[in-house]
Wavefront OBJ file of the C-alpha trace (Angstrom):
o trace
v -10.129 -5.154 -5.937
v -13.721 -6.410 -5.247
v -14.850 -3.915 -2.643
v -13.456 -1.515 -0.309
v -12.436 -4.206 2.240
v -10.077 -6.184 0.458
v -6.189 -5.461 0.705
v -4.790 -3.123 -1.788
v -1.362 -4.756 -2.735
v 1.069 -1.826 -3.299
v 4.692 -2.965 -3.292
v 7.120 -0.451 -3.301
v 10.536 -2.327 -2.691
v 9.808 -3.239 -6.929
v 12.865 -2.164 -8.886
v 15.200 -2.109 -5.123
v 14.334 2.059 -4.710
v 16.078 3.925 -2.952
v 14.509 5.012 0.789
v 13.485 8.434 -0.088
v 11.761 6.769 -3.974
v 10.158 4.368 -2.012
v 8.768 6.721 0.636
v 7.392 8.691 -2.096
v 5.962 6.004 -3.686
v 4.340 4.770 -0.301
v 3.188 8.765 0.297
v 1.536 8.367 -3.374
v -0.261 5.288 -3.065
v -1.789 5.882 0.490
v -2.971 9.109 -1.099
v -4.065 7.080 -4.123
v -6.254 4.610 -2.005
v -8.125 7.029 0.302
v -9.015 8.880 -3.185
v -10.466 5.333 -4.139
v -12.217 4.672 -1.002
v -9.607 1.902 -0.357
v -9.937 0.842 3.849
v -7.113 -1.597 3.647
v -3.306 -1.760 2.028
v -1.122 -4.879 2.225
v 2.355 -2.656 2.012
v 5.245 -4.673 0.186
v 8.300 -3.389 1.907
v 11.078 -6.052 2.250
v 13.169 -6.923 5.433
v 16.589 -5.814 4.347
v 17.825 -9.067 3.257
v 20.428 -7.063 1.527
v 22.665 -5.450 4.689
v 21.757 -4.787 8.142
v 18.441 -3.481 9.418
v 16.067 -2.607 6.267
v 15.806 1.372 5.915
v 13.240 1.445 3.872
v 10.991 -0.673 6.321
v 12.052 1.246 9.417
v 11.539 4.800 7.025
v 8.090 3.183 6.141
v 7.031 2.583 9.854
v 8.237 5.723 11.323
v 6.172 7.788 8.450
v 2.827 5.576 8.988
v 3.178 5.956 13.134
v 3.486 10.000 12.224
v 0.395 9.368 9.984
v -1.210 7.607 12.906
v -1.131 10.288 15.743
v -2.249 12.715 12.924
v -5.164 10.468 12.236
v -4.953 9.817 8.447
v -3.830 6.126 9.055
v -5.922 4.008 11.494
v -4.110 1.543 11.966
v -0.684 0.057 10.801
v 0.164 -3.984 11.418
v 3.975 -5.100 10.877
v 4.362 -8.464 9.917
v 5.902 -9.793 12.424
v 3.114 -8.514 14.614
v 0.517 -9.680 11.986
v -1.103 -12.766 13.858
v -4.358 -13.796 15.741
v -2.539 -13.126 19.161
v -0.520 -9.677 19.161
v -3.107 -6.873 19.821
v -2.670 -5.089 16.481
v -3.105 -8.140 14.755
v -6.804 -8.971 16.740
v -7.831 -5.287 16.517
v -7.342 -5.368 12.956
v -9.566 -8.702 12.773
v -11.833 -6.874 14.558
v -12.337 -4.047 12.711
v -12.050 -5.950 9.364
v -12.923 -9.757 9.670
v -11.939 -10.749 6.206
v -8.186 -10.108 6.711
v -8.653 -13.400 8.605
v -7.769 -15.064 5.044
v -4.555 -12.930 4.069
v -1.814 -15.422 3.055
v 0.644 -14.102 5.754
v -1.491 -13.666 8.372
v 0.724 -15.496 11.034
v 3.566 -15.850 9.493
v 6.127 -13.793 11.116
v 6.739 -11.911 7.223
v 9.054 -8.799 8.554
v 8.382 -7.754 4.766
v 4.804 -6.330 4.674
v 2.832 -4.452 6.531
v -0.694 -4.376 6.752
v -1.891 -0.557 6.663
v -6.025 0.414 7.952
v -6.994 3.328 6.412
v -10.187 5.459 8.239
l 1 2 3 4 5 6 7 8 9 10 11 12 13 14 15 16 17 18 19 20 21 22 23 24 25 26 27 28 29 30 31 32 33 34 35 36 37 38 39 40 41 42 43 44 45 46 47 48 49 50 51 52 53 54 55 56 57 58 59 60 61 62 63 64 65 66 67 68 69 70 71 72 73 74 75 76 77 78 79 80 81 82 83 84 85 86 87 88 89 90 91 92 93 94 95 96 97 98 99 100 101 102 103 104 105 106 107 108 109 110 111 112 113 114 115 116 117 118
């Protein structure tokens, strides 16, 4: 990590956790990045390729909207809203310019999340 700007990779489908492991793990690194002054995490998460749905991905965005109407998450981006023309995709842009040049920016990738830390 160069600066405070770039994405954070944290990838916590590694090792196929289970949902509560991998909510833990997503509790610890968010925790872990405001600590470091971190603004940005690119969230690994998968799609549930493996049976219907994806639990830890739903688990994942149901904690980081909680996190947003408390205020300790800015901003959260799924991937499949991670483009130049949804509104949480441009606001993101807005507020961070260089995530112009993340690799699946507009590419429909259900299995990340792009997190905005304050």
């Amino acid at each position: 990590m160069k600066n405070n700007f770039e994405a954070w990779e944290v990838n916590i489908e590694e090792g196929r956790p289970g949902v509560m492991l991998a909510k833990s793990n997503l509790i610890y690194a968010l925790a872990r990045a405001k600590r470091q002054g971190v603004r940005v995490v690119r969230l690994i998460h998968g799609y549930g390729s493996s049976g219907p749905g994806g639990a830890i991905r739903k688990t994942c965005h149901q904690y980081l909207e909680a996190q947003q109407k408390k205020g300790a998450v800015l901003a959260y981006i799924p991937g499949e809203e991670w483009n130049i023309f949804h509104p949480k995709g441009r606001e993101a842009l807005d507020l961070i310019p260089h995530l112009a040049q993340d690799k699946d920016l507009g590419r429909d990738n259900r299995g990340i999340t792009i997190i905005i830390l304050p």
